[in-house]
C-alpha positions in Angstrom: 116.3 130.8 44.4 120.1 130.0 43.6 121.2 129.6 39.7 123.6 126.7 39.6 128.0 126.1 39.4 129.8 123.3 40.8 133.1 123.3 42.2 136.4 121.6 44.3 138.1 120.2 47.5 136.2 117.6 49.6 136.5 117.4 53.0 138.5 114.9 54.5 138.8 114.0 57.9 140.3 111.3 60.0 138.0 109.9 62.5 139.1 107.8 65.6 137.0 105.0 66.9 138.2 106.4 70.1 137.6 109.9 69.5 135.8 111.8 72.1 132.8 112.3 71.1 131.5 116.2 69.6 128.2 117.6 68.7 126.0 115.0 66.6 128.7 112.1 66.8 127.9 108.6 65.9 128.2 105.1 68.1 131.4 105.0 66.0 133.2 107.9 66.9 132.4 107.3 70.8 134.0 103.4 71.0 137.5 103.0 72.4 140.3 102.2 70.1 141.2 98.9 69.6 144.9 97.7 68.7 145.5 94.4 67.2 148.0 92.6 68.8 149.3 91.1 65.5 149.9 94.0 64.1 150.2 96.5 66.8 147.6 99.1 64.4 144.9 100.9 66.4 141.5 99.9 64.7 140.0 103.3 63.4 136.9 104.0 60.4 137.6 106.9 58.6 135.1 108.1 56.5 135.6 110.9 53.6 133.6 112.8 53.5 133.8 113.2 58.1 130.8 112.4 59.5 129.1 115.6 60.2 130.6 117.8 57.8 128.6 120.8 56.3 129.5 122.4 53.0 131.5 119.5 51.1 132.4 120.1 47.9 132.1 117.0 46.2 135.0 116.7 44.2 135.8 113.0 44.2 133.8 109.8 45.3 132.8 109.6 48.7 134.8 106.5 50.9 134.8 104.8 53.9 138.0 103.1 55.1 138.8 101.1 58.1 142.8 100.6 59.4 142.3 97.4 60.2 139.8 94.4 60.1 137.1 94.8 57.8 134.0 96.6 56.5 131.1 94.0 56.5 128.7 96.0 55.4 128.2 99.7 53.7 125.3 101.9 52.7 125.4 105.5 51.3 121.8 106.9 50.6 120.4 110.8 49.9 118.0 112.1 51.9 115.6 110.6 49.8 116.9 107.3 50.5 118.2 106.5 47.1 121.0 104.1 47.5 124.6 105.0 45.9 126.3 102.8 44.3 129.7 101.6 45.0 132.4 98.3 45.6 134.4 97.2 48.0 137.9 96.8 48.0 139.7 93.2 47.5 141.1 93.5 50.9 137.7 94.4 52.2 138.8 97.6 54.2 137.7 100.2 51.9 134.8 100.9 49.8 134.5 103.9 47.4 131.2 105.1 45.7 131.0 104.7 41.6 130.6 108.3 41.4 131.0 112.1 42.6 128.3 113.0 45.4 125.8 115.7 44.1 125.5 119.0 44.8 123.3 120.5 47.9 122.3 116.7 49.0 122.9 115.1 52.3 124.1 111.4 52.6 123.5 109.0 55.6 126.1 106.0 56.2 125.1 103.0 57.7 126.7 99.8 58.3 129.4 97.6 60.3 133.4 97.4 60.8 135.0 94.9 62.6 138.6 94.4 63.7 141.1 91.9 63.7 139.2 90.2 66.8 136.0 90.2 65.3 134.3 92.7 67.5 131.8 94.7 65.6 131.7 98.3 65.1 128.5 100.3 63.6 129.3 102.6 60.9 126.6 105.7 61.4 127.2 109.4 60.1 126.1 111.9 57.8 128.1 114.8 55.6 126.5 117.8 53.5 127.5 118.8 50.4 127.5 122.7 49.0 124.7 124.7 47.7 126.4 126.9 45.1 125.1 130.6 44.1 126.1 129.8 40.5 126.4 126.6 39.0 128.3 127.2 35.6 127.8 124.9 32.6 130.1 125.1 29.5 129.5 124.5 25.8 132.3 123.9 22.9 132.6 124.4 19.4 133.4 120.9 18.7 131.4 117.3 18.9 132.3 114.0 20.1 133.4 112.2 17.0 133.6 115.6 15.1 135.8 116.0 12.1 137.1 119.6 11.8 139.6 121.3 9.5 143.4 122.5 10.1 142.6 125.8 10.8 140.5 124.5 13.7 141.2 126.6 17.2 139.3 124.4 20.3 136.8 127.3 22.6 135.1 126.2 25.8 132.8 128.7 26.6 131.4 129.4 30.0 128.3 130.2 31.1 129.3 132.7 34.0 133.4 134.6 34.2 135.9 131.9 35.2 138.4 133.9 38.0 140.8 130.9 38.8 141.7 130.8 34.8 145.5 129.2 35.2 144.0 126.3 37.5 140.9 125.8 35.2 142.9 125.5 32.2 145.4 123.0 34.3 142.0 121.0 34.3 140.9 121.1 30.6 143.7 118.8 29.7 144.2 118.2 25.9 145.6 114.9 24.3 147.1 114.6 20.7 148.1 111.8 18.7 150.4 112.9 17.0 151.6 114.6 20.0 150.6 119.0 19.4 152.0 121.4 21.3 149.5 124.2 22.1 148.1 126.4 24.8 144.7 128.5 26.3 143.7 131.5 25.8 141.2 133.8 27.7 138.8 135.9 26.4 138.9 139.5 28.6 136.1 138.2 30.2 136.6 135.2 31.6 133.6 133.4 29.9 135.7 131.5 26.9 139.2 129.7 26.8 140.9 129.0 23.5 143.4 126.2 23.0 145.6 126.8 19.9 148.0 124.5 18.4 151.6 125.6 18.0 151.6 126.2 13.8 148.9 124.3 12.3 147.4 120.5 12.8 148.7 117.5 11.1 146.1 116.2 8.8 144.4 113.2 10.7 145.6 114.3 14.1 143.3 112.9 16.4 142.3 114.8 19.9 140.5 114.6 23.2 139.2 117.1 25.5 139.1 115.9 29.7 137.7 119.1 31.6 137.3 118.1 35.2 135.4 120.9 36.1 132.7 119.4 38.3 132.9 121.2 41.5 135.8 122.9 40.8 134.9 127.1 42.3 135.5 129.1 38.9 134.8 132.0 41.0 133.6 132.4 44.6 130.2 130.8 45.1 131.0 129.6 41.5 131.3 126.0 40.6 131.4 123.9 37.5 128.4 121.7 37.0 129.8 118.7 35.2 132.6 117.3 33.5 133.3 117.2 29.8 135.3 114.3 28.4 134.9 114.6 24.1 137.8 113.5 21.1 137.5 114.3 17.3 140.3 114.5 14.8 141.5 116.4 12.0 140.6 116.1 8.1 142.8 114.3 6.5 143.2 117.0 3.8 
């Protein structure tokens, strides 16, 4: 049984109304493309995550987008039939889920597009997100709403070695007001990075960690389970 890390890239794909039609492709995928006259824009649904696609790594929202027309209806449910939540744009041609899909989960989309003459179009497709060997958690020496003294240097420990260290640290951004100059620092073994300030804090200084780590790959078959967003600030003496 796999031990659990969550990690990066979704797949994207464009996908023609008037694509011919592969393995396991929808009513969507087989329909001709349609071109408005008005605008002279071939009518196509492009879902991201593609329908179809195996081993996503679910990195940002999942979305459904049509060129033209408009998206009357949308559903994105697991495979237990859970319905995600989401919104539609103002423009009606795109809607986005209100959060990241999860790991090792399929999702079904169902629904209907039309184009600029009103003819309907059924949205129907499926995508599969990643099983990862290791998902990785992380734990820090500071709180949310923590107040910690000048001497303070911020560790984010991981539970498994972090390979990709220069892009994960890119990800565990750190905000200062007033502004800090600092860096990270790896342990040998790639399980803790330590962000020290340039000199010593301000007294007061206020600070937020963002790690976007959910399904970022730390190391292959290695991905980060969730996100940490946290701020504190400095004592004042």
């Amino acid at each position: 049984m796999r031990t659990y890390s969550v990690a990066a890239v979704v797949l994207a794909a464009v996908l023609t109304v008037g694509a011919a039609g592969c393995a396991g492709s929808s009513a969507t995928e087989r329909q001709n493309p349609v071109t408005d006259a008005t605008e002279r824009t071939v009518f196509r649904i492009l879902p991201d995550p593609a329908f179809g696609a195996q081993n996503v790594v679910p990195r940002r929202p999942a979305s459904i987008t049509v060129t033209s027309g408009s998206l009357k209806s949308v559903e994105l449910t697991d495979a237990a039939g859970n319905r995600v939540d989401g919104s539609l744009s103002s423009d009606k041609r795109s809607w986005t889920a209100d959060g990241k899909p999860a790991f090792a989960t399929q999702y079904q989309w169902q629904g209907v597009a039309v184009d600029k003459n009103g003819k309907r179009y059924p949205i129907s497709g499926s995508f599969q997100t990643i099983d990862p060997d290791v998902l990785v958690t992380t734990t820090t020496n500071v709180v949310d709403g923590g107040i910690y003294p000048a001497d303070l240097r911020i560790a984010v420990t991981f539970s498994a070695p972090v390979q990709k260290r220069d892009m994960v640290a890119n990800l565990m951004q750190i905000t200062t007001s007033p502004r800090t100059r600092g860096s990270w620092q790896w342990s040998e073994d790639g399980r803790v990075a330590t962000w020290q300030p340039r000199g010593s804090w301000r007294p007061g200084t206020k600070v937020e960690l963002d790690a976007e780590l959910y399904g970022v790959m730390l190391a292959p078959g290695h991905y980060g389970a969730a996100d940490k967003k946290l701020g504190f600030r400095i004592t004042d003496q």
